[in-house]
C-alpha positions in Angstrom: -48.7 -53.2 49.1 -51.6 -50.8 48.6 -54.0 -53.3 49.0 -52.6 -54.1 52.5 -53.2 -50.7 53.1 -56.7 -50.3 52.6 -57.5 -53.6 54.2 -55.2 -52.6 57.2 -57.7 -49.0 57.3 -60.8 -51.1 56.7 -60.2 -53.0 59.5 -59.2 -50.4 61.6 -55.5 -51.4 62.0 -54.3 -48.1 61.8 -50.7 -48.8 63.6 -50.0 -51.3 60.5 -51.3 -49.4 58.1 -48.9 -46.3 59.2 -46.3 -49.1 59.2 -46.7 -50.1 55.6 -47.0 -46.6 54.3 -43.9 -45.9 56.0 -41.8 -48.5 53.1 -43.6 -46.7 50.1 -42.4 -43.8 48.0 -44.2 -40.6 49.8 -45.3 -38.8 47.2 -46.9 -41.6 45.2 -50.5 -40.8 44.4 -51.6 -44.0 46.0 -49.5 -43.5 49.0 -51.0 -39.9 49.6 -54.7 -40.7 49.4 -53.7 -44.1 51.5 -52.1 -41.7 54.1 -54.8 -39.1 53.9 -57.3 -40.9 54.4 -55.4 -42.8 57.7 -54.7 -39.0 58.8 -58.8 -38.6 58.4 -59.3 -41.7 60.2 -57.0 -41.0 63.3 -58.5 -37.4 63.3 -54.9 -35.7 62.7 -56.8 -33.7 60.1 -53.7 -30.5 59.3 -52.1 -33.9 57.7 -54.9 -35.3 56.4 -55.3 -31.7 54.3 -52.1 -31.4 53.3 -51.6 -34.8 51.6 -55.0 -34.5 49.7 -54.6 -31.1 48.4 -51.3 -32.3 47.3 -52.7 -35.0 45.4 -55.3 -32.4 44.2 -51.9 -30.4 42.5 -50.9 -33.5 41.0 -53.8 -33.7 38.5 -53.2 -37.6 38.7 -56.6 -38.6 37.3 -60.3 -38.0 37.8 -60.8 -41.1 40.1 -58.1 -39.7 42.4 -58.9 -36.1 42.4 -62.6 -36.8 43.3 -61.4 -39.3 46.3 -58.9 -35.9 47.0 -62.2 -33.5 46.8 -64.2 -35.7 49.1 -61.3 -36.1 52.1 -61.1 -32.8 51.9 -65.1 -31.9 52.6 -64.9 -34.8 55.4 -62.0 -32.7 57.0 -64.5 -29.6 56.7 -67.6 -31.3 58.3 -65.4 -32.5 61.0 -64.2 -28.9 61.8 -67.5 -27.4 61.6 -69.0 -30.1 63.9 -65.8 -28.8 66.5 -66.4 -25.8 65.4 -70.3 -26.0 66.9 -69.5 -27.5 69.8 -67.0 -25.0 70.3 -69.2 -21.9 70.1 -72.2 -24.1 72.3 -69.4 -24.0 75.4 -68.7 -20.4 74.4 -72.1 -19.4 74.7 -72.6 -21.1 78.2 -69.3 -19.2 79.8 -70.4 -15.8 77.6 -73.7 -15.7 77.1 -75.5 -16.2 74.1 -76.5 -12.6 73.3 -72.7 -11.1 73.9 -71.8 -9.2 70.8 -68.2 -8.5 69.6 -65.8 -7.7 67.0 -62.7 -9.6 65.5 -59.4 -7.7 64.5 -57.4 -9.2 61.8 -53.6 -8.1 62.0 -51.3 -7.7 59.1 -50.2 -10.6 56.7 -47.1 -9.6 55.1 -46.2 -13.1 53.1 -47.8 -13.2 50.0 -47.9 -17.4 50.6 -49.4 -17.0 53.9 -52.1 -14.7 52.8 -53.3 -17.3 50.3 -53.5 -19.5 52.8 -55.5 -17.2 55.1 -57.8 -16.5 51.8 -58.7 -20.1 51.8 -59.1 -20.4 55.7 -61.3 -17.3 55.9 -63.4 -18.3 53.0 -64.2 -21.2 54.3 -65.2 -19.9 57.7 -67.3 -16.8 56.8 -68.6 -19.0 53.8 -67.3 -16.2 51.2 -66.0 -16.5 47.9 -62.1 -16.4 47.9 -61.6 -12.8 46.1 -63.8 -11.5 49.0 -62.0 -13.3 51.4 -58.6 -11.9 49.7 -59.6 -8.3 50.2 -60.4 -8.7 54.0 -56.6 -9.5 54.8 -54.0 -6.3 55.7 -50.6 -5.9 54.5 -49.8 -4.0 57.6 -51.7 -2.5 60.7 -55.1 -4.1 61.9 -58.9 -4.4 59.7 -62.1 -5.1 61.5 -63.0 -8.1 59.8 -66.1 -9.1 61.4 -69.1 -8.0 63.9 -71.5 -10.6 65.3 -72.2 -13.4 68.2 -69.1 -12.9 70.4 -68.8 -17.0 71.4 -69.0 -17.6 67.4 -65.9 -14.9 66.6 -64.0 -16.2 69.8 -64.1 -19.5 68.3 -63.4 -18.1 64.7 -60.3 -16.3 66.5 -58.8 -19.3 67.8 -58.8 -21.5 65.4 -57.0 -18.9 63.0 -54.5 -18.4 66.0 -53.8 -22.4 65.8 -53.1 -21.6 62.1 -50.4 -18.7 62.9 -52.6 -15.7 61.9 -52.7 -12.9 64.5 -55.8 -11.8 65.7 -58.0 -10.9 68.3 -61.5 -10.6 69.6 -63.3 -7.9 71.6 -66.4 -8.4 73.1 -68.8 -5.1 72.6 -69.3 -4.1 76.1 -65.2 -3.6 76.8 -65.2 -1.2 73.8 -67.1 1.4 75.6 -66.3 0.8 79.0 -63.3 2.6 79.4 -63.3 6.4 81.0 -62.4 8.9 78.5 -61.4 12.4 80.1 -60.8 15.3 77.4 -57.9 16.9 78.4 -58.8 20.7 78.1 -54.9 21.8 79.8 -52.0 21.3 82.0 -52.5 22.8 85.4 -49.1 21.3 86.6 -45.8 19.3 85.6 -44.2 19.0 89.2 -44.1 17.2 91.3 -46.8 15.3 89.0 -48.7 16.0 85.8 -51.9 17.7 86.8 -54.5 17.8 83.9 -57.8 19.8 84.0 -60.2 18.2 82.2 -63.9 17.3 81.0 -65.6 13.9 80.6 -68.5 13.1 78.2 -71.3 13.1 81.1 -70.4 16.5 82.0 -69.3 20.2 81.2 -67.9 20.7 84.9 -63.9 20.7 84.8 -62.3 18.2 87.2 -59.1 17.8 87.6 -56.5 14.6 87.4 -53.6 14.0 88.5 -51.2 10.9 87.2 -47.3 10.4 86.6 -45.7 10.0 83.4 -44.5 6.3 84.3 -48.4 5.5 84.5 -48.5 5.8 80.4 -48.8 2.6 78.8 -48.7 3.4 75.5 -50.1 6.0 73.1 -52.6 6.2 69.9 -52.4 9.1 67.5 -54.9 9.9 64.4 -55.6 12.9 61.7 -58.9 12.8 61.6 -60.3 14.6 58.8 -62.7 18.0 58.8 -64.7 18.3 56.1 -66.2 21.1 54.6 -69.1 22.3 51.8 -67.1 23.9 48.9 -68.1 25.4 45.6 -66.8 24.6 42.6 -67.3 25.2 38.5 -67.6 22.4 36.0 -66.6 22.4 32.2 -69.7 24.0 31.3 -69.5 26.8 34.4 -72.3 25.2 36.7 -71.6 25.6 40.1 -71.6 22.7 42.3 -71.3 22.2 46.0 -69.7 19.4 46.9 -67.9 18.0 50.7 -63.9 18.3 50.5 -61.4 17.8 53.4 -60.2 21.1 54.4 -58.2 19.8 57.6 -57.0 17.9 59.8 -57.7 17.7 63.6 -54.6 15.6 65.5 -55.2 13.0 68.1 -54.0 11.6 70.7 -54.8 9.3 73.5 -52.6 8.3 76.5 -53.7 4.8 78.0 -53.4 4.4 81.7 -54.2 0.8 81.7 -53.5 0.0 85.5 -55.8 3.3 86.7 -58.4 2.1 83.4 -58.2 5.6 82.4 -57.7 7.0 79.1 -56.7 10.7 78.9 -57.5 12.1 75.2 -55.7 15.4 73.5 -57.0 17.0 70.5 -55.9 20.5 68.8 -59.5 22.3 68.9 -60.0 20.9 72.1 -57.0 21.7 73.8 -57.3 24.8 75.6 -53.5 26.4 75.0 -54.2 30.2 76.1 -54.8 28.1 79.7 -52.4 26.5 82.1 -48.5 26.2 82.0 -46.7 27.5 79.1 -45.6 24.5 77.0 -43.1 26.6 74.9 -41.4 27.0 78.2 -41.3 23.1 79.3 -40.6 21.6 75.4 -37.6 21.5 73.4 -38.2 23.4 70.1 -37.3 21.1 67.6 -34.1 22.7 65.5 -36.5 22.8 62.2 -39.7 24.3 63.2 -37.9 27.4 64.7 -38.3 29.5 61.8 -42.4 28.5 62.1 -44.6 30.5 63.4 -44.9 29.5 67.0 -48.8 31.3 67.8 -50.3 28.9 65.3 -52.3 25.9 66.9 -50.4 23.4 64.8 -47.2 25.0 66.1 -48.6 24.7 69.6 -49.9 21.5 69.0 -46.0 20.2 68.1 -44.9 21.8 71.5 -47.6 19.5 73.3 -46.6 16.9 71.2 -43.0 16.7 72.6 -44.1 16.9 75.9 -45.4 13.7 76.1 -42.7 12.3 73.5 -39.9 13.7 76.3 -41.6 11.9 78.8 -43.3 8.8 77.6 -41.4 8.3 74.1 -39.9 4.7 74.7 -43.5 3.4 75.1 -45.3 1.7 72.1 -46.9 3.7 70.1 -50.3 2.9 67.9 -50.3 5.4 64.2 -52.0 3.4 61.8 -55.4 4.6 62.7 -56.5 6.1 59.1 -55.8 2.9 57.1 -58.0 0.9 59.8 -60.4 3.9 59.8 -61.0 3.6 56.3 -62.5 0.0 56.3 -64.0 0.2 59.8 -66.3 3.2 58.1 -68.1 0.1 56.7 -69.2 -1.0 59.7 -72.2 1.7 60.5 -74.4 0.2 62.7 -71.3 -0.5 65.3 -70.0 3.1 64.4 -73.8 4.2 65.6 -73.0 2.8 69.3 -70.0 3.8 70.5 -69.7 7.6 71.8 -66.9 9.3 70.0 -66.1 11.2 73.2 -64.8 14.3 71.0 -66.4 17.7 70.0 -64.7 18.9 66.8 -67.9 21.5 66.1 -68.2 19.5 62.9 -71.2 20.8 60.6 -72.5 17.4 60.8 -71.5 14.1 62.9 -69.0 12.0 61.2 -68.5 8.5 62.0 -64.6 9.3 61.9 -64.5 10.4 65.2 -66.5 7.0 66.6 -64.2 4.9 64.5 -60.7 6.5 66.6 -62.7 6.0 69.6 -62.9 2.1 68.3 -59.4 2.3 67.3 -58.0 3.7 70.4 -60.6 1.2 72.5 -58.9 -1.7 70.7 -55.5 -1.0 71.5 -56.6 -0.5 75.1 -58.2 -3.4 75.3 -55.4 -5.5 73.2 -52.9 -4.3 75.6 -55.1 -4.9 78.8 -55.7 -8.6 78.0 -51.8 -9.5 77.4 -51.8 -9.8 73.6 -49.2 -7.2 72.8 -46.3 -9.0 70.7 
């Protein structure tokens, strides 16, 4: 019956063939390389893979296996010759110098992030154990920098896979206003903010409502500082610690394209409305002391929780932080639009800008879950 198989495929019979197949045991070595191979031929390549890497489990013999092996490198010339003409079209709508960045969201299932290994291996043409290490348990990891058609292209085709991901071009990471919010001038009728903007010292002032918030991003981002200290022999050493943290937080107007950005060391609170007399005091923090800045900085917190609590909120930012530092060149270009009168620039503060960029821009082009 085999035979008719292969003569049905040689000939190009591929209804019969399918047919045939149909009245053998499935999972029949023979029967799985026969039915790869018409998958291969009728370009329905997902099957095509699936039945030759599960002849490739079987271990059913050299002759087999290489047949398996050399299915499954058609399949991949195939995809890369889509692949090319995929990015070629990209290009033409895009433009071939666009830069961009791909986001890779977080793989829970073990299962699924072997097979994500495998896919991103093959893509980036990296050794699995590499590939293993790019994917995220939880939150988002900036996978990738380059040609912005090529990591479009990249992005769907792990979307047709069920991955979630998503692609920013360069230019939309550094296009959005960012006004540093120095205090509240006014809560009624409207929120009235003074504030600065990167470009310039001179105050200006903003007014928005509360049901203009989108969403909201929130980072510690680390101050670090030259410390002494004595080794076993008594030398002493200087040597950068983290000594603090400075809190974050960004509220996205996405209809106005405005993002309005609070930081304690920033935030003026000796200026404007009182917030200890618009904010509930939470039950636990009344025995704190209410002058100091993180105290103050809890008050302004709750403010915007009062009023904008039920929108989605963005709080993974140190574990993406902490792979996006790789990344220094694209760190380089994007202003950090913060002034933490840090001894030296950190690329900390460029990566929240990135973070807070890509949730503005992931929520402006419809992607939210």
């Amino acid at each position: 019956m085999l035979t008719e198989v292969l003569t049905a495929l040689d000939q190009g019979n591929f209804q019969q063939a399918e047919q045939l197949l149909a009245t053998l045991p499935p999972e029949e070595p023979g029967v799985l390389l026969c039915r790869g191979q018409l998958y291969l031929k009728t370009k329905r390549l997902e099957e095509a893979e699936s039945d030759f890497r599960q002849l490739l489990r079987l271990n059913c013999g050299p002759k087999l296996m290489q047949m398996a092996r050399r299915g499954l490198e058609k399949i991949e010339q195939i995809r890369q010759q889509q692949r090319q003409q995929a990015i070629l079209e990209t290009h033409a709508v895009v433009g071939l110098e666009q830069q961009g960045v791909l986001i890779l969201e977080g793989v829970a299932a073990a299962e699924q992030r072997v097979i994500l290994a495998r896919l991103l291996a093959t893509l980036f043409k990296i050794d699995p154990y590499t590939a293993r290490l790019l994917i995220p348990s939880r939150g988002w990891r900036l996978i990738r920098t380059g040609n912005f058609g090529e990591l479009s292209v990249y992005c769907q085709e792990l979307k047709q896979q069920g991955f979630t991901l998503f692609c920013v071009p360069f230019e939309a990471l550094t296009a959005t206003p960012v006004l540093q919010v120095r205090y509240f001038a006014a809560l009624e009728p409207r929120p009235r903010v003074v504030c600065t903007a990167s470009l310039s010292s001179e105050p200006v002032e903003f007014t928005f409502s509360w049901s203009q918030v989108s969403q909201r991003v929130e980072g510690l981002l680390p101050i670090f500082e030259q410390v002494c200290d004595r080794d076993r022999q008594g030398k002493v050493t200087r040597k950068e610690q983290i000594q603090d943290h400075a809190q974050c937080c960004d509220l996205h107007l996405l209809e106005q394209n405005q993002i309005l950005r609070f930081y304690r060391g920033g935030y003026q609170f000796h200026q404007g409305i009182p917030l200890s007399q618009v904010t509930e005091v939470i039950q636990s923090e009344l025995d704190l002391d209410q002058s100091t800045s993180w105290a103050k900085w809890r008050q302004l917190s709750s403010l915007w929780q009062q009023h904008c609590g039920d929108r989605p909120v963005w709080q993974d930012f140190t574990s993406f932080a902490e792979t996006a530092l790789d990344f220094t060149e694209l760190l380089s270009k994007i202003p950090p639009h913060l002034n933490l009168f840090r001894r030296e620039d950190s690329p900390w503060d460029a990566a929240f800008m990135l973070y807070s960029s890509l949730a503005f821009h992931r929520a402006r082009s419809g992607s939210n879950r």
